[in-house]
N, C-alpha and C positions, 0 to 999 in steps of 0.2 A: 504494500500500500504506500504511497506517495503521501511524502512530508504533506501534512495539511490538511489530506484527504479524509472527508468523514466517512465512517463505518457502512456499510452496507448494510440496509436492515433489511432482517428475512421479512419476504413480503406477507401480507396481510393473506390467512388460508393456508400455509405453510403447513402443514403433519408435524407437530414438535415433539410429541413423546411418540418412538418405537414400538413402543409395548404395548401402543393401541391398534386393534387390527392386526394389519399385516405390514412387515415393513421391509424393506429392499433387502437387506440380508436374509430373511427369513424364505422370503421369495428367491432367492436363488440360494437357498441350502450354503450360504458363505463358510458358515462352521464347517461343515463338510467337505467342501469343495475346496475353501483354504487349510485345510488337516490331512490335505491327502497327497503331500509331495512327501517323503520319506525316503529323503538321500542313502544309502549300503553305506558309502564309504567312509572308511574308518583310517587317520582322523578323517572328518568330513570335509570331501573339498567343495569351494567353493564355485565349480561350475558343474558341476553335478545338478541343482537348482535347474537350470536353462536345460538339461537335455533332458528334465522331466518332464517339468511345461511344456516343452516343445511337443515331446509324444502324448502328454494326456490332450493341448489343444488338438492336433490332430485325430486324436480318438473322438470328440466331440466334434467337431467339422464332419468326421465320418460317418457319425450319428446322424447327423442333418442332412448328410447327402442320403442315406438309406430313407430315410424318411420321407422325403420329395422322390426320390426314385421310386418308391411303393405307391407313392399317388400318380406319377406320371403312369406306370402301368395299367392302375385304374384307370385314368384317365383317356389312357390311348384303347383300353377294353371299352368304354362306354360313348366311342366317337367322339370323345370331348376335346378337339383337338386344341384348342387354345390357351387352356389352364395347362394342360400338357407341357405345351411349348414354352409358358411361365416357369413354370418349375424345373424343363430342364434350364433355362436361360438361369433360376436363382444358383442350380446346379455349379455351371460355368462358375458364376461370381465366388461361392465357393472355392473352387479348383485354384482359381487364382490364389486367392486367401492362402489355401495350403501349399503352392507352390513359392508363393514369396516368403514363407515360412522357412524355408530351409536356408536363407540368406542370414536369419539369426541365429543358425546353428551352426552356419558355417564360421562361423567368428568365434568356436571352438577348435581352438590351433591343436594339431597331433601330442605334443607336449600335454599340452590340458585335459584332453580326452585320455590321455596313458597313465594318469593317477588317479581313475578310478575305474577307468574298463575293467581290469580283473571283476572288479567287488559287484558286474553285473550278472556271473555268472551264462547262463545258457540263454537268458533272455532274448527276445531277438523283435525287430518289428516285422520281422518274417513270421512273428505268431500272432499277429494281431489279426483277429476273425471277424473283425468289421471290414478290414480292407479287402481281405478275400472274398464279403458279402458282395460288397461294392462290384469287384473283376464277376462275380457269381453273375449279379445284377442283370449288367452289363452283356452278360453272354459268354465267358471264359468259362467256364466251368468245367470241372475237375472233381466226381468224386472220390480221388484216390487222397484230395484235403483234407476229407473227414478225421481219416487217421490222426491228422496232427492236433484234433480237438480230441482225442476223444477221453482223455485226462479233465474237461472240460463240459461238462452235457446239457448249459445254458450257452455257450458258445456254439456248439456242436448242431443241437437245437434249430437255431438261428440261420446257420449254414446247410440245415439240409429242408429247411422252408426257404430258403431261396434256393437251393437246387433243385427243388420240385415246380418252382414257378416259373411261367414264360420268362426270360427277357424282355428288358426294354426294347430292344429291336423284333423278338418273338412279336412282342404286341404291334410295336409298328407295321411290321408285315402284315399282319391278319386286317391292319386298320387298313390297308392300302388294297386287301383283296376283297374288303366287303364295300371300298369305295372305286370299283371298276376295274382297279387293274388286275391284268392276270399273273397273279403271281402261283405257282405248283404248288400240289395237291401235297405233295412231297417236302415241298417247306411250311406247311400249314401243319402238317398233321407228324414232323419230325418230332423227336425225342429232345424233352426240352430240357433232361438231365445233364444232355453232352453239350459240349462246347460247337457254338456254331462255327463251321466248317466255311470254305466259298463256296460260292453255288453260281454256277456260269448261267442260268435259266435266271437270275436274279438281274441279270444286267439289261437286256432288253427291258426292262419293264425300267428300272432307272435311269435308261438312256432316254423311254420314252418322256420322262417328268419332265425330265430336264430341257430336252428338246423343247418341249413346246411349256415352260414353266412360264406361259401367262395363262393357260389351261390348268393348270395342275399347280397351283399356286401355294397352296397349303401345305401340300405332301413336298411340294420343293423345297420350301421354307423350313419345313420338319429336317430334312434329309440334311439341310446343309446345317442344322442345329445340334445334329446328331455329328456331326463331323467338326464342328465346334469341339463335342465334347469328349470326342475322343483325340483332339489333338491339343487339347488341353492336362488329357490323363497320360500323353506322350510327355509334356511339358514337365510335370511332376516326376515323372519316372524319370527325363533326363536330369532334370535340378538333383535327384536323391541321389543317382547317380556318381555326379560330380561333387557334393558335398559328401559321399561316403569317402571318393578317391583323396580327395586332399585333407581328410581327416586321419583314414589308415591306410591308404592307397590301394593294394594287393592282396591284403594282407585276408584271412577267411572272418568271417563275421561271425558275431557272437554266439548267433543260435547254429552252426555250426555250415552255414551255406556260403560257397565259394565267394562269395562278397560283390565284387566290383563285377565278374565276370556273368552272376547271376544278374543282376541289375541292367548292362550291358545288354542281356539275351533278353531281358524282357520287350525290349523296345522295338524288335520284330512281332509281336503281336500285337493283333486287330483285332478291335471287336464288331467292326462294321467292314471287313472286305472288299464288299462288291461296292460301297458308297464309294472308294480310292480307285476302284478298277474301271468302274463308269466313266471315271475323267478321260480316259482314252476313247471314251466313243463317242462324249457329246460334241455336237454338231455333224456329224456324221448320219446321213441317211439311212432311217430305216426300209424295209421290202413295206411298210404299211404307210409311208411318209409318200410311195408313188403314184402317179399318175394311174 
């Protein structure tokens, strides 16, 4: 406050005592939620803090993207395509969030992270079963994960309700075949356990949106939404990537997986395929575009 300056009086209506009702701590669980960092290392160092916060933010962002993913699916089952598109778009903002996230943990120098990595034990963010829901979600799906929960039977839980449930894209396809296009009987009525595969029968029908995307304006809009948000889930995979490299560089990761090399490998998979493969056809004549 500035020499001179009179006091700020709390305005007229203000909430003065806590203890009436409800009060902003109590609303978000503060006791709880600030009680629940519990540094290993022994004596305790002092960036140990930051790379817990770090991963519990993360777990909460991960929470919230599950959450809006489970209503987009709804959404895209019930032709609601615009709430749809809201959600994956809050999605996106998200993503960001958790990718510029990793720029505050890279300001954990190798020196810093080596006095207390031991005291982490096996832990790993390669066991976090929100993130695997997310790639489930999404379409990656894998039930040979389960095994790594199953020490775990509310995580485990979680991950085999979304192994039984379509995809975001499952749903987007089904919306695109009850709105005219022809999309196979074969991708409609696949196994929505497995991870979706390419499907060359998928690309005519995306070369068609696109080609004429002042007809098909909705589903175009969709497709390039969905391609937002998978090159935003590239974005994050590379940023972890490169903050795992200049942290331990080579070196194998704690929960006991090749590290850098695994990370590396993930960034070949897609969960929209055909959306990347279509780029080669559009503008390109179809046999139904002729005379």
């Amino acid at each position: 406050m500035a020499d001179g300056e009179a006091p700020r009086p709390i305005e007229e209506g203000t909430a003065r005592d806590s203890r009436v009702e409800k009060s902003y701590g109590d609303y978000l669980h503060l006791d709880e939620l600030l009680a629940a960092q519990h540094p290993v290392s022994r004596p305790e160092h002092h960036d140990e803090l930051l790379f817990i916060v770090q991963h519990q933010t993360s777990e909460l962002w991960l929470k919230l993207v599950l959450h809006e993913l489970a209503a987009v699916r709804e959404q895209l089952a019930a032709d609601d395509l615009r709430p749809a598109l809201k959600g994956l778009a809050r999605v996106k903002h998200i993503q960001r969030t958790l990718t510029e996230q990793w720029s505050v943990l890279a300001t954990l120098t190798p020196s810093e992270y080596a006095e207390f990595r031991s005291f982490l034990g096996t832990s790993s963010g390669f066991q976090s079963f929100q993130y695997r829901a997310v790639e489930f979600a999404l379409g990656n799906k894998d039930p040979a994960m389960l095994e790594l929960f199953a020490h775990d039977s509310a995580a485990r839980a979680v991950l085999e309700t979304e192994l039984a449930r379509p995809s975001v894209y499952d749903e987007f396809l089904r919306y695109l075949a009850r709105h005219g296009h022809t999309v196979a009987r074969e991708v409609l009525e696949r196994d929505v356990t497995r991870r979706h595969e390419f499907t060359p029968s998928l690309l005519p029908v995306l070369q068609r949106i696109y080609n004429h995307a002042h007809d098909h304006w909705e589903a175009y809009e969709a497709c390039e939404e969905l391609v937002d948000l998978e090159e935003n889930f590239q974005f994050w995979r590379f940023r972890h990537l490169k903050t795992v490299e200049r942290t331990i560089g080579v070196r194998r990761g704690t929960g006991g997986s090749s590290g850098v090399a695994f990370l590396r490998a993930a960034l070949d998979i897609s969960f929209f395929p055909e959306l990347y493969a279509v780029r080669a056809e559009i503008g390109r004549r179809q046999p139904s575009d002729r005379p």
